[in-house]
C-alpha positions in Angstrom: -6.0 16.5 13.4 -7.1 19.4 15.7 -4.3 21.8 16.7 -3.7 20.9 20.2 -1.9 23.7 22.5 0.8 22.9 24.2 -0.2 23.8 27.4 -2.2 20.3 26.9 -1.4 17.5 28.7 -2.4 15.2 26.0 1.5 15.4 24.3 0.9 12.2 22.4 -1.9 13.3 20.4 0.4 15.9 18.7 0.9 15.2 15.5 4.6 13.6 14.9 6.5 13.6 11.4 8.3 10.5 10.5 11.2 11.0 8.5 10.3 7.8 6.5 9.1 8.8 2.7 5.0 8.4 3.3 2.7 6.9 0.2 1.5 10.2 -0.1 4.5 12.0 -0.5 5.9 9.3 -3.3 6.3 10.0 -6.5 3.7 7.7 -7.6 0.8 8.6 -5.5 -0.6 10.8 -8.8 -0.2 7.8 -10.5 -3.2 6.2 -8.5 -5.3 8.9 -8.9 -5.5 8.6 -12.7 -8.4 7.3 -14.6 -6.8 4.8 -16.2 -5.9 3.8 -12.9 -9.3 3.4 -11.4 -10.9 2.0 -14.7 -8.0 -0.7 -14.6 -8.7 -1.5 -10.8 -12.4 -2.0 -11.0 -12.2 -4.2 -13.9 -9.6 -6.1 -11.7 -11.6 -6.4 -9.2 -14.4 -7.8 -11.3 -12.1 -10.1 -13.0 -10.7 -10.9 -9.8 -12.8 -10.3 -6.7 -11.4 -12.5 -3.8 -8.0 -12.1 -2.2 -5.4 -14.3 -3.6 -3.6 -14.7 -0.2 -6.7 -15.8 1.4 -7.8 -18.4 -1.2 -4.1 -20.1 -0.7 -5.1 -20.7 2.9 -8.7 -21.9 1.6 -10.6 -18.7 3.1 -13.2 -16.8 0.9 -12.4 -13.4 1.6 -13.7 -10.3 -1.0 -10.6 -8.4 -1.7 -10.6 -4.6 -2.2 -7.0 -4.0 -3.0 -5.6 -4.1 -6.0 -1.8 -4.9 -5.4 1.1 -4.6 -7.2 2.9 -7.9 -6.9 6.6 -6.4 -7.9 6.3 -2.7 -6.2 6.6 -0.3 -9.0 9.4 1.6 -7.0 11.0 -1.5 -7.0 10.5 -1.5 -11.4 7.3 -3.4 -11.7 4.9 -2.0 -14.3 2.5 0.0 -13.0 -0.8 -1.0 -15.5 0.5 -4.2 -16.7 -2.2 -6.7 -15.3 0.2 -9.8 -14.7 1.7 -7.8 -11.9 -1.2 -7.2 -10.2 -3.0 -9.3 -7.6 -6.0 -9.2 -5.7 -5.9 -8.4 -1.4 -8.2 -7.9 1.5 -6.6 -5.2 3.8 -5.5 -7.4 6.4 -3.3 -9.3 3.7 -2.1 -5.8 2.2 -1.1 -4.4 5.2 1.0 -7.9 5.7 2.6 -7.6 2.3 3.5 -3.7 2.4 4.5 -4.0 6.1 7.0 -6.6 4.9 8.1 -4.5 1.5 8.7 -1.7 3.9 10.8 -3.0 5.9 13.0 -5.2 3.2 13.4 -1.7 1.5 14.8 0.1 5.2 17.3 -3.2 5.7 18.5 -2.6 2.5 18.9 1.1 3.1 20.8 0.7 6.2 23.2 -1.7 4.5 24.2 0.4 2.0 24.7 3.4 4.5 
């Protein structure tokens, strides 16, 4: 993002930090950067190349997410292929929009 003065009258383009953990600042963004990593999601993908979410609600959709169906912060395995699933990006936003706000309920609970 450029660096806007702030003499400019365009105060919502300035770049605002949200205190909420991003992906990534998580410890496991390295993890996706790996090479086992990507060899393991492109032979998901080929094994697996239409979104799972979509195919429930009889839709042929490609998928190009490989999702982790228990969250490995939340103790799924990261490379075991029975926790991972195949999503297009409207269905992955869905599923991490919901994760993410399960986690902050929980959070707020125990605060």
């Amino acid at each position: 993002m450029p660096n806007i003065p702030r003499t400019t009258k365009y105060k919502w383009l300035r770049k605002v930090k949200d205190k909420s953990k991003s992906y990534s600042e998580s410890k496991y963004a390295k993890l996706y950067n790996t090479t086992q990593w990507r060899r393991l999601r492109l032979i998901h993908l080929k094994d697996n190349p239409l979104c799972v979410m979509c195919k429930e609600n009889n839709r042929v959709t490609a998928g190009k997410v490989v999702d982790h169906i228990k969250p490995v912060s939340e103790g799924g395995s990261f490379t075991d292929t029975r926790n991972l699933q195949t999503l297009c990006d409207k269905h992955h936003r869905i599923k991490s929009a919901k994760e993410t706000n399960r986690r902050k309920k929980v959070k707020n609970k125990g605060d």
